[in-house]
C-alpha positions in Angstrom: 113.1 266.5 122.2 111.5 267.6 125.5 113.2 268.5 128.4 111.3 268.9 131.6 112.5 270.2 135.1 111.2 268.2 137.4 112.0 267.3 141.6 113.8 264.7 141.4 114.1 263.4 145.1 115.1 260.0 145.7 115.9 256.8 144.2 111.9 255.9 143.7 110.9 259.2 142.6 113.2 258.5 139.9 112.2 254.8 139.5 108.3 256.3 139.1 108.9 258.5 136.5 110.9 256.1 134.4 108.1 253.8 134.9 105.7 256.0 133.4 107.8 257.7 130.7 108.4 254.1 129.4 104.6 253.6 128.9 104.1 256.7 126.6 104.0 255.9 122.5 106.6 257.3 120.1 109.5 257.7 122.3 112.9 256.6 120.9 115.2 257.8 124.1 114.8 259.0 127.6 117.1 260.1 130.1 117.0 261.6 133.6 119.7 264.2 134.9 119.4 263.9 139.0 122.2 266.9 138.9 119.9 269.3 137.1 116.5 267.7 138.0 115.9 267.6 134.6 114.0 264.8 132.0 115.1 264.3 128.8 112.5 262.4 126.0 113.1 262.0 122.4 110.9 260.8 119.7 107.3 261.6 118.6 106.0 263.3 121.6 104.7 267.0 123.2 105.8 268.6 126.6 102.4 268.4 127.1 102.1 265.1 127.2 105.1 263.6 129.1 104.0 266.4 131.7 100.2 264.5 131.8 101.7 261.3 132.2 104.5 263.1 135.0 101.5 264.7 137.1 98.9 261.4 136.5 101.7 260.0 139.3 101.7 263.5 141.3 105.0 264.9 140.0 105.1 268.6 139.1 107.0 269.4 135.6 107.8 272.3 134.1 109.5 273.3 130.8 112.6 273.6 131.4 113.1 277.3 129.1 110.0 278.8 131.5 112.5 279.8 134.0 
């Protein structure tokens, strides 16, 4: 599971980084929480690599336990 803070602003931010979390292999489940500005990905993948795929469309993500 990765969990990712990232700025959620608006309804196309959000449509955006659906978009391109969809695109990524190995994910079973995704979910966004617009409360918490927070990303939620399950299945075969690395924070490191949903954040690529977040910053390739110029969002900033962070790990969400580097507080």
């Amino acid at each position: 599971v990765v969990e990712l803070r990232v700025g959620l602003h608006c309804d196309e931010c959000i449509k955006k980084i659906l978009k391109a979390i969809k695109k990524i292999e190995d994910i079973e489940t995704y979910n966004v929480d617009t409360k918490l500005n927070k990303v939620i990905v399950t299945g075969n993948v690395t924070n490191d690599e949903v954040i690529r795929v977040l910053q390739k469309i110029g969002k900033q993500a962070t790990t969400w336990e580097s507080d």
